[in-house]
C-alpha positions in Angstrom: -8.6 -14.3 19.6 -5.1 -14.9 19.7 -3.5 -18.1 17.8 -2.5 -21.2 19.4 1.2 -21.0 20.0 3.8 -24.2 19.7 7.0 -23.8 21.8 10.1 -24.1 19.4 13.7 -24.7 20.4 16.2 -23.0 17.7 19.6 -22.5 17.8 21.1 -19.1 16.9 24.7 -18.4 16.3 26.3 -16.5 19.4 26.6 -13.2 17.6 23.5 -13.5 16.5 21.5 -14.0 19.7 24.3 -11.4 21.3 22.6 -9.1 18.7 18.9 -9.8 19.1 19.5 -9.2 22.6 21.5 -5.9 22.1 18.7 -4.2 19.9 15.9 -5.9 20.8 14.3 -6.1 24.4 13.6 -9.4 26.3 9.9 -9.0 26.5 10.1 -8.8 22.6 12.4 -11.2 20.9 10.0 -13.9 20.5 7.3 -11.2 18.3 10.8 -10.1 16.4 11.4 -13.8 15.5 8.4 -14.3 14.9 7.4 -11.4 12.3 11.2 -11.7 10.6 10.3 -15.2 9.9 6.5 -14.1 8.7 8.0 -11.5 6.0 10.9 -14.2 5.3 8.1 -16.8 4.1 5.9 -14.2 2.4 9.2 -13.7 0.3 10.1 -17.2 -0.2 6.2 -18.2 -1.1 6.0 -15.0 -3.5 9.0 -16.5 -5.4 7.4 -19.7 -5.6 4.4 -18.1 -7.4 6.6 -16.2 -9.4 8.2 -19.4 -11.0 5.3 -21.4 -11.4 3.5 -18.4 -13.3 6.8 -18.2 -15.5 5.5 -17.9 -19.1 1.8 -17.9 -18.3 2.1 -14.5 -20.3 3.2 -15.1 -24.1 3.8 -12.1 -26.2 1.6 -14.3 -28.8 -1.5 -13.6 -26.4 -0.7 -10.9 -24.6 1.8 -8.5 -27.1 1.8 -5.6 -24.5 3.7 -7.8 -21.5 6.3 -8.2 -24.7 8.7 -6.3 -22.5 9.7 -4.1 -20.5 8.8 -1.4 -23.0 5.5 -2.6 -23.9 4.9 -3.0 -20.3 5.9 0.5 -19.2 3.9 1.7 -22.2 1.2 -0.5 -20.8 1.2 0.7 -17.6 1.3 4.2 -18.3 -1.9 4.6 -20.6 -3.9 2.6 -17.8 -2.7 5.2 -15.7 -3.6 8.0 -17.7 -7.1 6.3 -18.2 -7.2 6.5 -14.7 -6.6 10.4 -14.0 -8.9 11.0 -17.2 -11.7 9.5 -14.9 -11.0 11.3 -11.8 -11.0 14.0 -13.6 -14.4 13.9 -14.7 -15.6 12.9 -11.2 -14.3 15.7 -9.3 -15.9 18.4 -12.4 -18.6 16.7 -13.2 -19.6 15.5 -9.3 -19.3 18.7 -7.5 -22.3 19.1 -5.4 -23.7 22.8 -4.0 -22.4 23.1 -0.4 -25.4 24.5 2.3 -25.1 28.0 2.8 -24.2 27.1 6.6 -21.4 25.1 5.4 -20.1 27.5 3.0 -20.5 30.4 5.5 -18.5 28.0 7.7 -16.1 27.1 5.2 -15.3 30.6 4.2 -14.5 31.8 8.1 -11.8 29.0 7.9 -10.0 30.0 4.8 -7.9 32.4 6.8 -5.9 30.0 7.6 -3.9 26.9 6.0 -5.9 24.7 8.4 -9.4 25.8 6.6 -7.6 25.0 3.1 -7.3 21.2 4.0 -10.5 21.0 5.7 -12.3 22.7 2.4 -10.7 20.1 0.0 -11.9 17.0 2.2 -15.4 18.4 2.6 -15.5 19.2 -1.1 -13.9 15.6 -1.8 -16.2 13.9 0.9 -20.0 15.3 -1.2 -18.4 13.1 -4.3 
């Protein structure tokens, strides 16, 4: 369902508009306007958030947003926690493929293709 539409008159500098129409066709200006000044809001409202959460973290409470250091160092180990537990569900998860599929599978090692398709049936029985 598409959203009700308003009709807004704006002015653009000459250059501007000489632009728009230059790399943009007729047919789509209006969806170009419209989605620069989507992404130019999203930006300006992100800012706003940014401000008003402006100390919300004090090193006091939370000593690993200290800085950037602590942050990195942060960020990193949650990370590492991260592979550690894929790593266990890909060992540990591994189920015995049908003998049909592994018949199948091993006819399509021969070629790259088979590779690729081996690894997402493997990763698929997780």
């Amino acid at each position: 369902m598409l959203e009700k539409t308003r009709l807004k008159a704006i002015r653009f500098p000459e250059s501007l508009a000489r632009d728009l129409g230059k790399h943009i066709r007729r047919g789509k200006q209006s969806d170009f306007i419209i989605r620069a000044t989507e992404e130019a809001l999203l930006r300006l409202k992100q800012a706003e958030a940014l401000k008003e959460c402006q100390g919300a973290f004090n090193a006091k409470e939370y000593p690993e947003f200290r800085d950037r250091e602590s942050i990195e160092t942060w960020v990193r180990n949650l990370r590492q926690e991260a592979e550690k537990r894929t790593a266990r569900w890909t060992t540990k998860n591994v189920i015995a493929l049908p003998a049909s599929l592994s018949t199948l599978l091993r006819n399509k090692r021969k070629s790259p293709q088979g590779a690729k398709f081996e690894a997402r049936a493997i990763n698929l029985s997780l």
